[in-house]
MIKOL-204580 format. One record per residue: residue number from 1; z, y, x of N, C-alpha, C in turn. Coordinates in steps of 0.02 Angstrom, whole numbers. Last residue first. Layout:
N
NUM, Z, Y, X, Z, Y, X, Z, Y, X .
...
//
This chain:
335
335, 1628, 1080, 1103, 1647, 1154, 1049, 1609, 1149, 997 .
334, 1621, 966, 1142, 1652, 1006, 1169, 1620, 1088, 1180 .
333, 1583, 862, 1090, 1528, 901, 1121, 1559, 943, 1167 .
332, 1686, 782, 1052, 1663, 764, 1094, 1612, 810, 1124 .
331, 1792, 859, 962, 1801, 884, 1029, 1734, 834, 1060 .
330, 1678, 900, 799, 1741, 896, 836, 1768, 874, 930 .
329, 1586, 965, 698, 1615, 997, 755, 1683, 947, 775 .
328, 1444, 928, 596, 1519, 919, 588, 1556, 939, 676 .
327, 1321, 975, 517, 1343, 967, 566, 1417, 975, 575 .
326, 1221, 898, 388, 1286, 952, 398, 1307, 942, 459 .
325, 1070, 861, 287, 1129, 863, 330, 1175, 918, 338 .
324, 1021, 891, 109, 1040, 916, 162, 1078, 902, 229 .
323, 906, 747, 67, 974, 777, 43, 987, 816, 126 .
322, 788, 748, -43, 794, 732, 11, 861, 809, 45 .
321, 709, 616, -166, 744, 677, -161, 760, 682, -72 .
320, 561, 567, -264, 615, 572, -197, 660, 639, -206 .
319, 503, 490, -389, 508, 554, -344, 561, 535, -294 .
318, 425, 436, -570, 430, 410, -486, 458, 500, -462 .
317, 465, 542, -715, 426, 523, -686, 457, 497, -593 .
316, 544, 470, -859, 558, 497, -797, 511, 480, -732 .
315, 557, 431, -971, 487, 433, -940, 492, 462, -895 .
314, 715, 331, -971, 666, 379, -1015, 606, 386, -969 .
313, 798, 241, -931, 799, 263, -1020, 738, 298, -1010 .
312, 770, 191, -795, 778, 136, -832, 783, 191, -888 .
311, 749, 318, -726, 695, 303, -723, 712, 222, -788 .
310, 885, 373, -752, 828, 407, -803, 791, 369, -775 .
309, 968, 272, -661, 985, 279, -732, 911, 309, -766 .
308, 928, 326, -545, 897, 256, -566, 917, 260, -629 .
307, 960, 444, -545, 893, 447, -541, 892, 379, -569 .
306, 1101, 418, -550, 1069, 459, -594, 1014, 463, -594 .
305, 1136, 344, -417, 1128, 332, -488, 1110, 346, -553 .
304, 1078, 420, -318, 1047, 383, -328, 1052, 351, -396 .
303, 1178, 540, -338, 1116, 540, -358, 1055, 492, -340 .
302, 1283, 454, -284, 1280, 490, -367, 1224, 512, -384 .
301, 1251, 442, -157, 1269, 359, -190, 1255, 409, -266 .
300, 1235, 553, -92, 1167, 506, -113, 1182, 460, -164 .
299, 1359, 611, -127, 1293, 651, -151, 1257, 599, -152 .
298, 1432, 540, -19, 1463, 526, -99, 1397, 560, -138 .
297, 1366, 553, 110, 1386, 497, 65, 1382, 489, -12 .
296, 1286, 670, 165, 1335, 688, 114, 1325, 617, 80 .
295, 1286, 632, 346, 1244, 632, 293, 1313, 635, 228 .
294, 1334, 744, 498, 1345, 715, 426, 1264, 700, 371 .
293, 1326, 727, 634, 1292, 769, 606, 1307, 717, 544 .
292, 1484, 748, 750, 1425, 710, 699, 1371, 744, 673 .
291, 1603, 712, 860, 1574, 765, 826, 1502, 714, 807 .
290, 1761, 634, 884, 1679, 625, 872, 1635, 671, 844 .
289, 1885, 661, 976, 1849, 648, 918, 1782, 652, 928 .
288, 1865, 546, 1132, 1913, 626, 1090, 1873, 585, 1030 .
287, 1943, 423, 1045, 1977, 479, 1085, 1931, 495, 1142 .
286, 1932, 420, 853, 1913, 415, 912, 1929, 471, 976 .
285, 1932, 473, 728, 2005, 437, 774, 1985, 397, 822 .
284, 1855, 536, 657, 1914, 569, 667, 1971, 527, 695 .
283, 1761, 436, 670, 1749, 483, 681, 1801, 511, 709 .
282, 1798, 352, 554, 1800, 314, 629, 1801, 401, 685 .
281, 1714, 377, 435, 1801, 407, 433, 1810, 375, 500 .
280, 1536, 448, 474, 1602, 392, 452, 1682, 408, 479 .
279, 1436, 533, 505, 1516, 552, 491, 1541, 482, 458 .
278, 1314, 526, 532, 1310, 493, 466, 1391, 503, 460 .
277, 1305, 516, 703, 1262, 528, 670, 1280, 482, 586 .
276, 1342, 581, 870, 1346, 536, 842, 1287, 553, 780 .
275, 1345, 674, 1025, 1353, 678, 954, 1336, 617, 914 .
274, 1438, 706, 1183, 1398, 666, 1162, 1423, 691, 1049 .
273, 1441, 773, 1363, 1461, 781, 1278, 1405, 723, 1229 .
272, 1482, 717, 1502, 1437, 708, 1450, 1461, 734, 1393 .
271, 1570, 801, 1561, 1537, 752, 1618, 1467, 735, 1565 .
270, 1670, 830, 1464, 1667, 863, 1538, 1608, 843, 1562 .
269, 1707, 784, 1345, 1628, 820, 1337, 1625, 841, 1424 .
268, 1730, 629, 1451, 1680, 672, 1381, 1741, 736, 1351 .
267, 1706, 589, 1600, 1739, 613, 1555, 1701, 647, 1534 .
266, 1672, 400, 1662, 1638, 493, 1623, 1677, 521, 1584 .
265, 1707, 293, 1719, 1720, 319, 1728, 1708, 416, 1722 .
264, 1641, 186, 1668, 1624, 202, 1717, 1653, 279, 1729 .
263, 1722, 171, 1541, 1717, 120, 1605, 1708, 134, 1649 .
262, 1663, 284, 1470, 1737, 279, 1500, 1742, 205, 1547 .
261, 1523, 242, 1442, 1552, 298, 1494, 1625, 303, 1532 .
260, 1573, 149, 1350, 1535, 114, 1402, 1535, 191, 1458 .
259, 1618, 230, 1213, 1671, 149, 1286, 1617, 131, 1340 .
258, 1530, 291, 1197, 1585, 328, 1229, 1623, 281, 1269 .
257, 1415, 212, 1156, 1401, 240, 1205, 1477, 260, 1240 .
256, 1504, 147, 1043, 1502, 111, 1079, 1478, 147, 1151 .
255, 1500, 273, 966, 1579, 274, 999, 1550, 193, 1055 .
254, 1347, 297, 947, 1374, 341, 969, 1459, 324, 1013 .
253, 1339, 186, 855, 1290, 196, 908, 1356, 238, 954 .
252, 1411, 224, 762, 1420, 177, 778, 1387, 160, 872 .
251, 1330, 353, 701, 1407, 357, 751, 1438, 300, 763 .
250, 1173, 352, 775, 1213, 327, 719, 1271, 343, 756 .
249, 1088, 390, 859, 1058, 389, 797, 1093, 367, 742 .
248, 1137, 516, 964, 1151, 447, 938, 1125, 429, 887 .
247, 1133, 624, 1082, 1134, 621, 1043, 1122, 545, 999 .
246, 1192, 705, 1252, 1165, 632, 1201, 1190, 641, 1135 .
245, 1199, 825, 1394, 1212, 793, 1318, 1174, 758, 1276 .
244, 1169, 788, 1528, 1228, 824, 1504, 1239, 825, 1410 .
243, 1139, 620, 1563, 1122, 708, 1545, 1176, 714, 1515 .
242, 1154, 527, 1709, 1141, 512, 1638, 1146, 590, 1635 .
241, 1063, 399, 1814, 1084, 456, 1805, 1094, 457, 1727 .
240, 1033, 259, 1864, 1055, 313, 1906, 1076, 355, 1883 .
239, 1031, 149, 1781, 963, 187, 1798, 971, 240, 1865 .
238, 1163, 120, 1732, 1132, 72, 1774, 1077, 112, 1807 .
237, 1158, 216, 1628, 1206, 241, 1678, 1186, 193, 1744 .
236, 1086, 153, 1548, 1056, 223, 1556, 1104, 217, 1641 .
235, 1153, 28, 1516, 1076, 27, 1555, 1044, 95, 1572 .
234, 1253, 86, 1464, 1269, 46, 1483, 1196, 37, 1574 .
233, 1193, 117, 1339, 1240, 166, 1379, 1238, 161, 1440 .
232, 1178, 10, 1282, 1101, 65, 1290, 1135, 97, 1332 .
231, 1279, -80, 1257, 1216, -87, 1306, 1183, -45, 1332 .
230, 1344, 36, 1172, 1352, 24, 1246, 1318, -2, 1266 .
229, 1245, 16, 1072, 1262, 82, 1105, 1292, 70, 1161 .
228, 1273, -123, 1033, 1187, -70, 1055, 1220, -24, 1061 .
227, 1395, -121, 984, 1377, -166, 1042, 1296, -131, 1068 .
226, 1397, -46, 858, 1453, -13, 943, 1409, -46, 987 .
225, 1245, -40, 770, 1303, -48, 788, 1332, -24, 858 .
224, 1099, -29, 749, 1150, 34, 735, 1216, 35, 741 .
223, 1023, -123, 845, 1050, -125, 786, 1057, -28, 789 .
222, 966, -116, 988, 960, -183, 931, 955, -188, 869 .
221, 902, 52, 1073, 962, -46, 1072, 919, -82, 1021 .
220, 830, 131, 1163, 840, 100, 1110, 880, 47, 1137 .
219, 849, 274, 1258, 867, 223, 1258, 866, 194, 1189 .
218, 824, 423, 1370, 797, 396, 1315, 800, 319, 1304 .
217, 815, 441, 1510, 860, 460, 1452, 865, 441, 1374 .
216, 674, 425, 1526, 732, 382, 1561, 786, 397, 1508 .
215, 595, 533, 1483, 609, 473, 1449, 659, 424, 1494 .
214, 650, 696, 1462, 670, 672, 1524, 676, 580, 1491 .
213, 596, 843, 1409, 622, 779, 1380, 602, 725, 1443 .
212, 647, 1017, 1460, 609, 942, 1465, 633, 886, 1430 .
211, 628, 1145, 1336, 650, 1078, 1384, 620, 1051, 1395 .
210, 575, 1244, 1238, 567, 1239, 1284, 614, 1191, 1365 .
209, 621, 1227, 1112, 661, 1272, 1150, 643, 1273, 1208 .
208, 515, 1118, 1068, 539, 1174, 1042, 573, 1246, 1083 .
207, 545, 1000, 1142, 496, 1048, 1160, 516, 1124, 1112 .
206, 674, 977, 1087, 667, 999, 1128, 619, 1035, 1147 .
205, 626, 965, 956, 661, 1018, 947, 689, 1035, 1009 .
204, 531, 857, 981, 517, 898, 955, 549, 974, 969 .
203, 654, 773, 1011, 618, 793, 1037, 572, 836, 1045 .
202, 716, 770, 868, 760, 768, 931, 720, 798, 994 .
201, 633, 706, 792, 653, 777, 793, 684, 795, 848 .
200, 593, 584, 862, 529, 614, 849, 572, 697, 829 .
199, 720, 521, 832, 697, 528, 903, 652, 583, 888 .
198, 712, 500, 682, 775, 552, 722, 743, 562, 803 .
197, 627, 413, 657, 601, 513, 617, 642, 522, 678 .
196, 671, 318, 746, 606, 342, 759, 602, 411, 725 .
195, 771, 281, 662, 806, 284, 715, 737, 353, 751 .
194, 688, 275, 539, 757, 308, 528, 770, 331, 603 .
193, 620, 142, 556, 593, 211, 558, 622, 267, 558 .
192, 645, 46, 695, 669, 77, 645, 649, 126, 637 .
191, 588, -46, 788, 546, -64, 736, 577, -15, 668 .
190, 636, -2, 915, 568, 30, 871, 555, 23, 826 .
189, 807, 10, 865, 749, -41, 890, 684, 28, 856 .
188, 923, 181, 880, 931, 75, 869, 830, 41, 892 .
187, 959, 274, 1033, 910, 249, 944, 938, 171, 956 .
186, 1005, 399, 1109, 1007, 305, 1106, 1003, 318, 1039 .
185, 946, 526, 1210, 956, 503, 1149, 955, 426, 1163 .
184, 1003, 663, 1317, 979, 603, 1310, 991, 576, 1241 .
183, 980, 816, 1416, 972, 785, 1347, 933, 713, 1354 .
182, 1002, 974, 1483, 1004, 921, 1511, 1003, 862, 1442 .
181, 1066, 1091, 1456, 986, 1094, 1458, 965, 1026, 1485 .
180, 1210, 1162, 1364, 1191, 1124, 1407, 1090, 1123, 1407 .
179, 1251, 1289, 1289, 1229, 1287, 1367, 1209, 1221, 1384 .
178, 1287, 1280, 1172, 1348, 1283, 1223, 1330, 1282, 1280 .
177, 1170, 1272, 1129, 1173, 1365, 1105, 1258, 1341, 1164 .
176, 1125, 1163, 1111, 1069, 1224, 1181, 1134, 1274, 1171 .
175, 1191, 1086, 1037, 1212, 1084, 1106, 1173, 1131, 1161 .
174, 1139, 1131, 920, 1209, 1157, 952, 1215, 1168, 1016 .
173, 1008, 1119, 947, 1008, 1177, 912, 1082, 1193, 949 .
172, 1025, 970, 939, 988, 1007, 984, 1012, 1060, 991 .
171, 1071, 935, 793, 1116, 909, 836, 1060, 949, 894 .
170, 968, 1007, 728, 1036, 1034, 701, 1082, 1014, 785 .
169, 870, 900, 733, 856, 973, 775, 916, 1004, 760 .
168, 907, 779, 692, 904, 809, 754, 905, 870, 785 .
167, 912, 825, 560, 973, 777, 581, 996, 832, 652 .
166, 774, 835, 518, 843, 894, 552, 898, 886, 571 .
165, 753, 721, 507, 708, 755, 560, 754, 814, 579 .
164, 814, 660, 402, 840, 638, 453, 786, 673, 528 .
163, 887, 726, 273, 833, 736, 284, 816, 707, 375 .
162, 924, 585, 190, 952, 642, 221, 896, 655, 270 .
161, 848, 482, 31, 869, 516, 115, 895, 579, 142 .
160, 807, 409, -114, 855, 456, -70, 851, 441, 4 .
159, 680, 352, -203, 691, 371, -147, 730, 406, -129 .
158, 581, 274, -343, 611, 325, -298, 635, 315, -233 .
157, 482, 192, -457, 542, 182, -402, 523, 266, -365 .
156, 367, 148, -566, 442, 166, -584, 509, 182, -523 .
155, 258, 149, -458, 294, 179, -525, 351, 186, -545 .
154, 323, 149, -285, 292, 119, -361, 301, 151, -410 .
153, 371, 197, -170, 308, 241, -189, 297, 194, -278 .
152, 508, 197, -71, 491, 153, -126, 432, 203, -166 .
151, 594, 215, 95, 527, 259, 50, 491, 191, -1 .
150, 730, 205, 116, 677, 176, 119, 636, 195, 66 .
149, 874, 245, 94, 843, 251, 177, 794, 226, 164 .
148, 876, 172, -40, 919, 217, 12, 885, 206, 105 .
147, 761, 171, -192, 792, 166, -122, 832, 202, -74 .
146, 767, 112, -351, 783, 160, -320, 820, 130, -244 .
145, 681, 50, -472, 694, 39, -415, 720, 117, -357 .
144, 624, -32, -628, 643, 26, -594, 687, 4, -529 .
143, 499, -131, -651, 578, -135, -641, 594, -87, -605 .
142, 375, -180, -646, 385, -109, -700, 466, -121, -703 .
141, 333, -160, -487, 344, -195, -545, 346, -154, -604 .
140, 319, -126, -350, 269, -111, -382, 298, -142, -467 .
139, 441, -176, -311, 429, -104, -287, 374, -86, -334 .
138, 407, -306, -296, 485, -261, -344, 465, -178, -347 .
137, 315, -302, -179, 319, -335, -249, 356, -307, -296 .
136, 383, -256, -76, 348, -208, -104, 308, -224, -168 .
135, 507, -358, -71, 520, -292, -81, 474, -252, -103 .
134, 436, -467, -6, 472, -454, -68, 503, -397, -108 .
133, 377, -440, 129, 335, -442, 70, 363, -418, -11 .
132, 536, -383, 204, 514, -428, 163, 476, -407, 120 .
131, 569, -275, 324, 588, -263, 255, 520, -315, 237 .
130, 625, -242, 470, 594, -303, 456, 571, -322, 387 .
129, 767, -181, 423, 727, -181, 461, 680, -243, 466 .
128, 832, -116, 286, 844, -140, 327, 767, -147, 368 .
127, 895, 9, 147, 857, 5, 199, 875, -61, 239 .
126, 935, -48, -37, 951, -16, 44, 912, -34, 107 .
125, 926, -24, -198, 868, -52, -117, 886, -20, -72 .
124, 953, -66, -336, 944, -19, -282, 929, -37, -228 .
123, 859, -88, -489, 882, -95, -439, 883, -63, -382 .
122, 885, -131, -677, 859, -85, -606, 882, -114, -529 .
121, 904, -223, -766, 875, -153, -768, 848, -115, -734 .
120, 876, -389, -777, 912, -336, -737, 869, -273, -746 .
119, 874, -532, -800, 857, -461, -842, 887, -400, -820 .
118, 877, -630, -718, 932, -625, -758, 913, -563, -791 .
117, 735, -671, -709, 779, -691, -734, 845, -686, -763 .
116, 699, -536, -657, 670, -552, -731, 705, -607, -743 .
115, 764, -539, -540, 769, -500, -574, 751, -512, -642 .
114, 703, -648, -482, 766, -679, -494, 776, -612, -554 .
113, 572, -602, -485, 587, -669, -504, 640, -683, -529 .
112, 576, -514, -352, 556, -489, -458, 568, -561, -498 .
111, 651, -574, -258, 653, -539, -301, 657, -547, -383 .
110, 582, -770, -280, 615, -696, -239, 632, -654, -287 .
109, 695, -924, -287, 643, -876, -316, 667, -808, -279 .
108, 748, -1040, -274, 801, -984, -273, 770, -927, -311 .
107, 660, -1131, -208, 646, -1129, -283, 698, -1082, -305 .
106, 696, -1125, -67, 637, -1082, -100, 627, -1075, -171 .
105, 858, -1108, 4, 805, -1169, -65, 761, -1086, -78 .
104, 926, -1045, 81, 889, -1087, 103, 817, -1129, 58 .
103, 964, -874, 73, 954, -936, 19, 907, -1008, 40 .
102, 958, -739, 79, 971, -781, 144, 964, -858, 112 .
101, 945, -623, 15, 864, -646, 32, 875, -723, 104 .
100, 1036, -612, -159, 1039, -601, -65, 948, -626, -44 .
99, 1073, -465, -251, 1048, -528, -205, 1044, -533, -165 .
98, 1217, -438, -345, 1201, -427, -260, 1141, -486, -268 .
97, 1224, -341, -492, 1243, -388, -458, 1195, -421, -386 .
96, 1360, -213, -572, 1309, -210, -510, 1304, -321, -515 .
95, 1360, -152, -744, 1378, -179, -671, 1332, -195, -616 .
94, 1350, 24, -820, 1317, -42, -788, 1367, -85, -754 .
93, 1397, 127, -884, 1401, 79, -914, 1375, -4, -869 .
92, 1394, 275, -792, 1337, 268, -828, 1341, 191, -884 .
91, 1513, 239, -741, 1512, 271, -782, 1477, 267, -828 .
90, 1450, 145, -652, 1494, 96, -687, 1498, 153, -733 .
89, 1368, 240, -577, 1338, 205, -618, 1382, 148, -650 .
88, 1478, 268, -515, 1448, 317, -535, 1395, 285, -592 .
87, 1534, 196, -429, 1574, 236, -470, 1527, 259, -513 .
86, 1417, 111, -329, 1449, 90, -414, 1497, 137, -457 .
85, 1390, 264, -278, 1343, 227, -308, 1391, 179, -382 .
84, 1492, 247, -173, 1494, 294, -223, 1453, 304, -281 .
83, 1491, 118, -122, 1549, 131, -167, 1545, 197, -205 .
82, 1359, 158, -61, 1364, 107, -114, 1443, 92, -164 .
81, 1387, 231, 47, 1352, 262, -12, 1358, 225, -94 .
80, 1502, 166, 102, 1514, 233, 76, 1471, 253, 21 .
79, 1431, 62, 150, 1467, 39, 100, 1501, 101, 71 .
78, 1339, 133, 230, 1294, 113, 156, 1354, 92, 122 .
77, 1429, 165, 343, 1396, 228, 309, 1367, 212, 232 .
76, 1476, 62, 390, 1519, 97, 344, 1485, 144, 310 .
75, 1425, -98, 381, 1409, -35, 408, 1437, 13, 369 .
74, 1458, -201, 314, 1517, -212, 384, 1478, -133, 415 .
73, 1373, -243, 212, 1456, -203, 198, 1485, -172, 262 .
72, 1233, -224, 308, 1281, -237, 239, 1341, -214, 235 .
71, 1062, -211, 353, 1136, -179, 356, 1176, -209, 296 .
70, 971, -356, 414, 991, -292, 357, 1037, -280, 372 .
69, 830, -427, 455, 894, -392, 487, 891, -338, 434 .
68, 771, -430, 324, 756, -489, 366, 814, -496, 423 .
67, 771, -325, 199, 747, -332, 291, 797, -398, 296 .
66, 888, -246, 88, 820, -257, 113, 809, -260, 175 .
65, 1012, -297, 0, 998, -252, 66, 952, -265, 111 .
64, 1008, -257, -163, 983, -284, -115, 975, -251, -35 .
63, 1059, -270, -335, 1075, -225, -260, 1053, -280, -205 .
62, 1051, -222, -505, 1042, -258, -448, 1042, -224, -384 .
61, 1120, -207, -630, 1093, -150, -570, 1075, -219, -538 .
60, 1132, -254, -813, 1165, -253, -754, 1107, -205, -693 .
59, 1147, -252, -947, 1207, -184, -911, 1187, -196, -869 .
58, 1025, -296, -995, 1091, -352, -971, 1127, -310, -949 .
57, 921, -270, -1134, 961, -240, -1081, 1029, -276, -1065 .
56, 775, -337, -1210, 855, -343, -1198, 869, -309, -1144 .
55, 663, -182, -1233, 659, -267, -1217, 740, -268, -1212 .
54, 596, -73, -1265, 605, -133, -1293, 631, -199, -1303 .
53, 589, 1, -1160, 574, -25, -1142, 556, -100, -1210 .
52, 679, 82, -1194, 714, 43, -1131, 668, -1, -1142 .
51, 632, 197, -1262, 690, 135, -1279, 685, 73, -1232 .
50, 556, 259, -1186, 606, 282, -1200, 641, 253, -1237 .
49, 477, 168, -1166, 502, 181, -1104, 566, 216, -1119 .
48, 408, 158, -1303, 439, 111, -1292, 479, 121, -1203 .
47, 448, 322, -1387, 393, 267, -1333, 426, 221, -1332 .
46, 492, 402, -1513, 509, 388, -1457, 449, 322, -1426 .
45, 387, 530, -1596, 427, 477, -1611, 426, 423, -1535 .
44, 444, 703, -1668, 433, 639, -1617, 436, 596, -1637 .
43, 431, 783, -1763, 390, 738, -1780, 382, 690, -1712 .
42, 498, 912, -1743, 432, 883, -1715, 403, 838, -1708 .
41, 581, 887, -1832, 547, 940, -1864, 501, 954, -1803 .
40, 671, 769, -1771, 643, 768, -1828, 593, 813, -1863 .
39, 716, 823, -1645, 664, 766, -1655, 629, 756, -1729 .
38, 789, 922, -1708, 747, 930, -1651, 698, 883, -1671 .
37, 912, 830, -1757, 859, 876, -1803, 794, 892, -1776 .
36, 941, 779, -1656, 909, 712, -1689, 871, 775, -1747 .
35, 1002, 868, -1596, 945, 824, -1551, 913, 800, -1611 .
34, 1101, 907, -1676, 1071, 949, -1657, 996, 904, -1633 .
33, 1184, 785, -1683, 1146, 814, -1758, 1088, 849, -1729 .
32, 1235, 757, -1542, 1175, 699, -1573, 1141, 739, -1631 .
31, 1315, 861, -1530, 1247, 854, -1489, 1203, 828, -1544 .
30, 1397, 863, -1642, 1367, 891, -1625, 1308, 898, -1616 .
29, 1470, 735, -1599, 1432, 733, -1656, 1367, 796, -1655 .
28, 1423, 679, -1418, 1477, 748, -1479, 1430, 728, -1532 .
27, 1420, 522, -1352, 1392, 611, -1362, 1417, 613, -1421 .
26, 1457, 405, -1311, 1480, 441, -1286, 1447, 522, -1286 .
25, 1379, 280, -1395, 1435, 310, -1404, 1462, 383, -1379 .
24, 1184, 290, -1394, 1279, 262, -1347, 1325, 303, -1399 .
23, 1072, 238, -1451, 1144, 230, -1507, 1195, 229, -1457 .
22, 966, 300, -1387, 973, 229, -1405, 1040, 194, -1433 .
21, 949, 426, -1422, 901, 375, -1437, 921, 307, -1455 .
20, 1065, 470, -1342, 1046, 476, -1423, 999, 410, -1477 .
19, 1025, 427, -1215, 1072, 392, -1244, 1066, 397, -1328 .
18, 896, 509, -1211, 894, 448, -1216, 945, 396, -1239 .
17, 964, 645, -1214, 908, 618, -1288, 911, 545, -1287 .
16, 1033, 624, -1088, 1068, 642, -1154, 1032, 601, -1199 .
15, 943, 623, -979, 958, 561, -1017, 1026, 567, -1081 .
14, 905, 761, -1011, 839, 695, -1020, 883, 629, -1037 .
13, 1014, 866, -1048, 986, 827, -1015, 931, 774, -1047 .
12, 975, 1010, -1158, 1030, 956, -1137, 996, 921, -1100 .
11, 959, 1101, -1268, 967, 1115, -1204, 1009, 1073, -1181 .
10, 817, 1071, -1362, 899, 1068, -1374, 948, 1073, -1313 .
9, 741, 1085, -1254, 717, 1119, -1350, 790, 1122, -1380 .
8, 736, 1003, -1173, 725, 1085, -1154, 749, 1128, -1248 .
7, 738, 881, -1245, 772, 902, -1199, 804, 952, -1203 .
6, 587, 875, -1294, 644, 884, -1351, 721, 911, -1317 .
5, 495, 869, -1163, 512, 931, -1220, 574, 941, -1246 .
4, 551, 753, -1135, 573, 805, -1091, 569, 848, -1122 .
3, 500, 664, -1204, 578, 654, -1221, 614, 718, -1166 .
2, 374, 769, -1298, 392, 718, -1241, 479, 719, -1232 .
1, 214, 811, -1356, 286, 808, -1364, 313, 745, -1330 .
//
């Protein structure tokens, strides 16, 4: 007997029992009689995981934007996930609070350090590049941990992503079926694994249809920002030649490629169609518009909070989830 049995037994969520458990406010008299009879005529009796553990609970999340080079507010796609993230877990009762890894004084302490100092429940973990010893410390702790763009394997930690191998083959898939047979991709640095799944489908899903993948065409930058996309743009068009359609590992990536064609004079989709990658609201006001392959924002940030929520109340076992893209249509492919 398990806080998942009693669950199924009274037909309600995992972290229902757990709030029950642990005296919230916010369930029906109802519920709670029903649950708490349940529990009573099977003789459960709750774990210490399923009371949090035992130990003081500070409301608070912790949030870290992991790597050495990290993404932060100024990338729209994580401050999308992460505003949909605190809605969602401010419901759940928490506040959020930020560390940083930029702190000149070593006695600042890392991570799991600062975490057990201020008693923090959980934490979320956004992808960056170069990702700090410190991270797979936290990762292994008994401090629940939930990651965005970054595969967290510890006990108590998880994992959201869009599934970023079909990203590509979605963005392929279109541009074969308007005719073009000509295909270039700009990624951010090798050292990204995100940028790397998306190349590795991209290509793939050329051989797939039977293309050539043409590596001149093929361009990493720095970041995921405008300024690496026009460089990369920039140095394709320097090479001699560029293809009839590019795909971007980010739509940041993607509108810096579009200012560095229009210099030289490329009309898009005439000359290049080009697709971007993660639909940020920039998208729809770029000239032309920006066609994308969407990651569902507001979906990861809510079900990152709900996973990190049951891995902090109850025995919710480690897992990933891995969220559908969407291909979004607007004039740069041209159709």
């Amino acid at each position: 007997m398990n806080i998942k049995t009693i669950a199924e037994l009274a037909g309600v969520s995992v972290s229902t029992v757990s709030k029950i458990l642990n005296n919230y406010s916010d369930i029906s008299d109802e519920t709670k009689s029903r649950v708490l009879q349940i529990i009573r005529d099977t003789g459960y009796v709750p774990t210490k995981s399923a009371k949090l553990q035992e130990r003081s609970s500070s409301g608070l999340i912790g949030v870290i934007f992991a790597g050495r080079q990290n993404i932060d507010f100024s990338h729209p796609f994580f401050a999308e996930v992460l505003s949909s993230f605190k809605r969602q877990i401010g419901f759940l009762g928490y506040d959020l609070l930020f560390l940083t890894n930029e702190s000149p004084d070593s006695s600042h302490g890392d991570y799991l350090t600062r975490c057990r100092q201020y008693q923090i429940d959980g934490c979320l973990i956004i992808s960056g590049q170069d990702v700090e010893p410190a991270i797979d410390e936290l990762d292994r702790s008994e401090i629940a941990c939930m990651g965005i763009d970054l595969e967290l394997l510890g006990k108590r930690s998880g994992y959201i992503m869009s599934d970023n191998y079909k990203m590509s083959y979605k963005a392929v898939e279109h541009f074969y079926l308007l005719g073009y047979r000509e295909f270039g991709y700009i990624g951010s640095t090798m050292e990204s694994k995100i940028s790397n799944l998306r190349e590795k489908g991209y290509t793939d899903a050329l051989e797939g249809f039977g293309l050539n993948v043409n590596k001149s065409w093929f361009v990493n930058g720095d970041s995921f920002y405008e300024e690496s996309g026009y460089q990369a743009m920039k140095a394709m068009i320097k090479a001699g030649s560029v293809p009839q359609a590019l795909f971007a590992a980010s739509d940041l990536l993607a509108i810096g490629a579009m200012q560095a064609l229009k210099e030289h004079h490329y009309q898009i989709p005439h000359d290049v169609a080009i697709m971007g990658c993660d639909d940020i609201e920039a998208c729809k006001y770029t000239s032309p518009s920006l066609s994308t392959v969407r990651q569902n924002k507001d979906k990861i940030g809510k079900l990152a909070a709900a996973l990190l929520y049951d891995f902090i109340h109850t025995e919710a076992e480690t897992g990933s989830i891995i969220v559908e893209p969407e291909i979004v249509i607007r004039e740069s492919c041209g159709g």
